[in-house]
N, C-alpha and C positions, 0 to 999 in steps of 0.2 A: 412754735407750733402749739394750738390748742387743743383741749381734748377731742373738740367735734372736728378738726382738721384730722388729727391721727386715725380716728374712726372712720373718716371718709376713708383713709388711704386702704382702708381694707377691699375697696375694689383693686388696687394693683395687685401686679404679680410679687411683688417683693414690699417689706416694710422700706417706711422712707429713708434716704441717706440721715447720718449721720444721727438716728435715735441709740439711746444707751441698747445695749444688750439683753437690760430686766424688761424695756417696753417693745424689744424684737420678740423677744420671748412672751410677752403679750400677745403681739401681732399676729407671734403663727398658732396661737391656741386660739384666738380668735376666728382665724380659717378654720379651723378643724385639725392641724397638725401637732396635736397633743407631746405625737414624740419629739417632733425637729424645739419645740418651746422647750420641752426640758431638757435637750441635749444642751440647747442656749444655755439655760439657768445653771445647770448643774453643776458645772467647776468656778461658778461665780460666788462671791463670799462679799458677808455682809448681810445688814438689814430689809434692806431693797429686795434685796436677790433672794432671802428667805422668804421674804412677803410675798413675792413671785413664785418663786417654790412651791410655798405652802397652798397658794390658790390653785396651781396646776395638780398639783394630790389631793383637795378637794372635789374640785372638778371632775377628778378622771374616779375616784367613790369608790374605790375597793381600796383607798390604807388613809383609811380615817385616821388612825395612828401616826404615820406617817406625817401627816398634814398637820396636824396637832405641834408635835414635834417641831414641823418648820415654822408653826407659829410661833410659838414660845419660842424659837431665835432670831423672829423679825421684833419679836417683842409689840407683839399684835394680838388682841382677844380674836381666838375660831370665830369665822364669821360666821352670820345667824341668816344675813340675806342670802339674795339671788346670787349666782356665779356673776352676772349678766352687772348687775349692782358691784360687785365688790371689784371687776372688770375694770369698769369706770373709774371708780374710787385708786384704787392703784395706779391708772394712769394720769387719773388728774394728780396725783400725786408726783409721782414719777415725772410731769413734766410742770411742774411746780415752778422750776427753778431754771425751763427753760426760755426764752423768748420766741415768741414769736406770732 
């Protein structure tokens, strides 16, 4: 899967089968379902999952602290761009290492 394939999928009802759990947690912030993304991310550990974290407490802009925080455990500088940019960025990342 590519990132402009993923981004398509945003017309379906559901993220596509078999993506990680950090780029479902993309998927539904993407929609507009702030909370179901971070129910996703939330009992998820690691880099990724922070990096995911962190962008969904930016995003949602009342615990800039918060966000902060989950950067510093993705071990990622607070981003400076767009949500819409860093969006991308995270899943081009995120499927990095997938095929397809």
């Amino acid at each position: 899967m590519t990132p402009d394939t993923f981004k398509a999928s945003l017309t379906s009802a559901a993220p596509p089968g078999g993506v990680s759990p950090q780029l479902a947690a993309l998927w539904w912030a993407a929609k507009g379902d702030w909370n179901k993304a971070h129910v996703i991310v939330q009992p998820l550990v690691g880099p990724e999952a922070a990096w995911v974290h962190a962008y969904l407490h930016r995003l949602d802009g009342r615990e800039i602290g918060n966000a902060a925080y989950w950067y510093r455990r993705a071990d990622k500088p607070f981003a400076k761009g767009s949500s819409e940019d860093e969006w991308s960025q995270i899943v081009a990342e995120l499927l990095g290492g997938q095929s397809g």
